[in-house]
C-alpha positions as CSV (number, residue, x, y, z in Angstrom):
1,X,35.6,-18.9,-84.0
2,X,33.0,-21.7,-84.0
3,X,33.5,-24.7,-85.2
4,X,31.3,-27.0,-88.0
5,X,30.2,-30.3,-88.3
6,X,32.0,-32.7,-90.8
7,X,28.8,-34.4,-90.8
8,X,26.3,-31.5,-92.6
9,X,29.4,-30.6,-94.8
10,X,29.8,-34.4,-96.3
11,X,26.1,-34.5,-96.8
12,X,25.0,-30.6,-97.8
13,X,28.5,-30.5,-99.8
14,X,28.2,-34.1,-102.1
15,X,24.6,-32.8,-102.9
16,X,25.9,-29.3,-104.2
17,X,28.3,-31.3,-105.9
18,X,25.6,-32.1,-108.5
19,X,25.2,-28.4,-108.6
20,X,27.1,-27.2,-111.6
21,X,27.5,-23.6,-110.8
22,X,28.1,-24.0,-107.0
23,X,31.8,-23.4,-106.1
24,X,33.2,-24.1,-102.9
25,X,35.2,-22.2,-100.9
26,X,35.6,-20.8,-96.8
27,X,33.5,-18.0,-95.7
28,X,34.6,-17.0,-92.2
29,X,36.9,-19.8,-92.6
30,X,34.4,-22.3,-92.6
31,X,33.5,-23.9,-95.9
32,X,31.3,-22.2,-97.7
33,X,29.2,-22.2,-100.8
34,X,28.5,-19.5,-103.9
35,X,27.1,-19.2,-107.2
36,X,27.6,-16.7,-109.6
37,X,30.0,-15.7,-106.8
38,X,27.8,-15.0,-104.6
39,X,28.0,-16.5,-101.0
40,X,24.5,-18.5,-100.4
41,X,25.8,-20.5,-97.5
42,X,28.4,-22.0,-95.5
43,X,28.8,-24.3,-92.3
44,X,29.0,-22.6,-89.0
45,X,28.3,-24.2,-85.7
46,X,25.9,-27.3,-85.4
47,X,24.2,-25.9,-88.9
48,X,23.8,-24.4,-91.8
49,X,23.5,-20.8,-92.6
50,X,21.7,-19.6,-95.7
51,X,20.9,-16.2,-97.3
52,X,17.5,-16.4,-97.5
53,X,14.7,-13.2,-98.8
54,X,12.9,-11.5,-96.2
55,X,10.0,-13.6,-96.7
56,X,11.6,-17.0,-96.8
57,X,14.2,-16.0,-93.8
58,X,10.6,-15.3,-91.4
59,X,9.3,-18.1,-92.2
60,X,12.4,-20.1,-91.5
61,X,12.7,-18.5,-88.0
62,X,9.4,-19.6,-87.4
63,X,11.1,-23.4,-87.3
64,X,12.4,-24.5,-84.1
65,X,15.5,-25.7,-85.6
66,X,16.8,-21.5,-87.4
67,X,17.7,-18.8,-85.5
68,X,19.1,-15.5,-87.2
69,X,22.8,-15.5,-87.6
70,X,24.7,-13.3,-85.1
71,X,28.1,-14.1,-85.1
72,X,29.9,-13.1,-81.3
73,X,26.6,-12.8,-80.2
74,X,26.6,-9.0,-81.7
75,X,23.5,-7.6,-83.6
76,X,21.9,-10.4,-86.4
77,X,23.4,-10.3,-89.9
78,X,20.3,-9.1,-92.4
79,X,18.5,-12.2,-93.6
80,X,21.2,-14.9,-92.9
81,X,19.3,-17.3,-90.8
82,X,21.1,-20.4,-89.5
83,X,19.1,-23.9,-89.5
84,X,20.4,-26.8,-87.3
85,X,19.2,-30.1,-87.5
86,X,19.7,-32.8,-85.4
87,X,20.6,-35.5,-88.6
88,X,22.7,-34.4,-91.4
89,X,19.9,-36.3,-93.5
90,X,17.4,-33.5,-92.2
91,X,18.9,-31.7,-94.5
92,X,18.5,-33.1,-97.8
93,X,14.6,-33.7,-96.4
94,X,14.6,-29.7,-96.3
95,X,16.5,-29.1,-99.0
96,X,14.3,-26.6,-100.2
97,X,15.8,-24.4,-98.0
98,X,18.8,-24.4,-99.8
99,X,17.1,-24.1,-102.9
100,X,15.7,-20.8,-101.7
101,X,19.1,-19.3,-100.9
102,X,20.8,-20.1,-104.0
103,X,17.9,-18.6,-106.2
104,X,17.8,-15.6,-103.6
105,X,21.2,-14.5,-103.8
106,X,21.2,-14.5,-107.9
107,X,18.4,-11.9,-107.8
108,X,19.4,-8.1,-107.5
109,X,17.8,-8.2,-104.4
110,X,19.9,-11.0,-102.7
111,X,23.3,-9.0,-104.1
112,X,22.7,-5.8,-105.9
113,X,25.4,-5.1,-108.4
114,X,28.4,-3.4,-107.2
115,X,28.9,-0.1,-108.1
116,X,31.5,0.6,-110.6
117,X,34.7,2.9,-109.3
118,X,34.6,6.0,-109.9
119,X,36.8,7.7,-112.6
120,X,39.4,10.3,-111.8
121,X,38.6,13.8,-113.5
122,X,41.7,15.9,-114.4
């Protein structure tokens, strides 16, 4: 399992502390962040992955600092792209980013609605 750095989680997790509909909680046991219960991001490795549209998540792999989020090394998760900067700082600078993911995932395109169980006939 990889690892995080406390660093990006004491400065990514005091800003979303501001955030009054961000919970916290561990996604792949590694903390992680939702709203409206909806996972937008979470620490993993030397970054910061984020749930981004298919828009937004090209253009951030066009930055030197994302690459696509394949955990293992298997095939990439849809449009979870994971952006490591050097600073923890760097990320408040680009915090627009984050921004992105957290409007994304409230859309019906970032998390359609589940479908509701079916109902037993009889």
């Amino acid at each position: 399992m990889s690892e995080y750095r406390d660093d990006i989680l004491e400065v990514v997790g005091d800003r979303l502390l501001e955030e009054p509909t961000v919970v916290r909680g561990l996604i792949f046991g590694h903390p992680g962040f939702k709203i409206e219960n909806r996972v937008f991001g979470f620490l993993w490795g030397d970054g910061l992955c984020l749930k981004l549209s298919k828009p937004d998540y090209q253009t951030c792999l066009e930055l030197e600092e994302a690459e696509p989020f394949a955990p293992g090394g298997e095939r990439p998760m849809s449009t979870w792209a994971v952006i490591s900067y050097p600073e923890a700082c760097d990320y408040l600078e680009n915090w627009h980013w984050v921004q992105r993911a957290m409007a994304y995932v409230v859309t019906d395109e970032g998390a359609p609605p589940k479908k509701g169980k079916k109902k037993k006939r009889g």
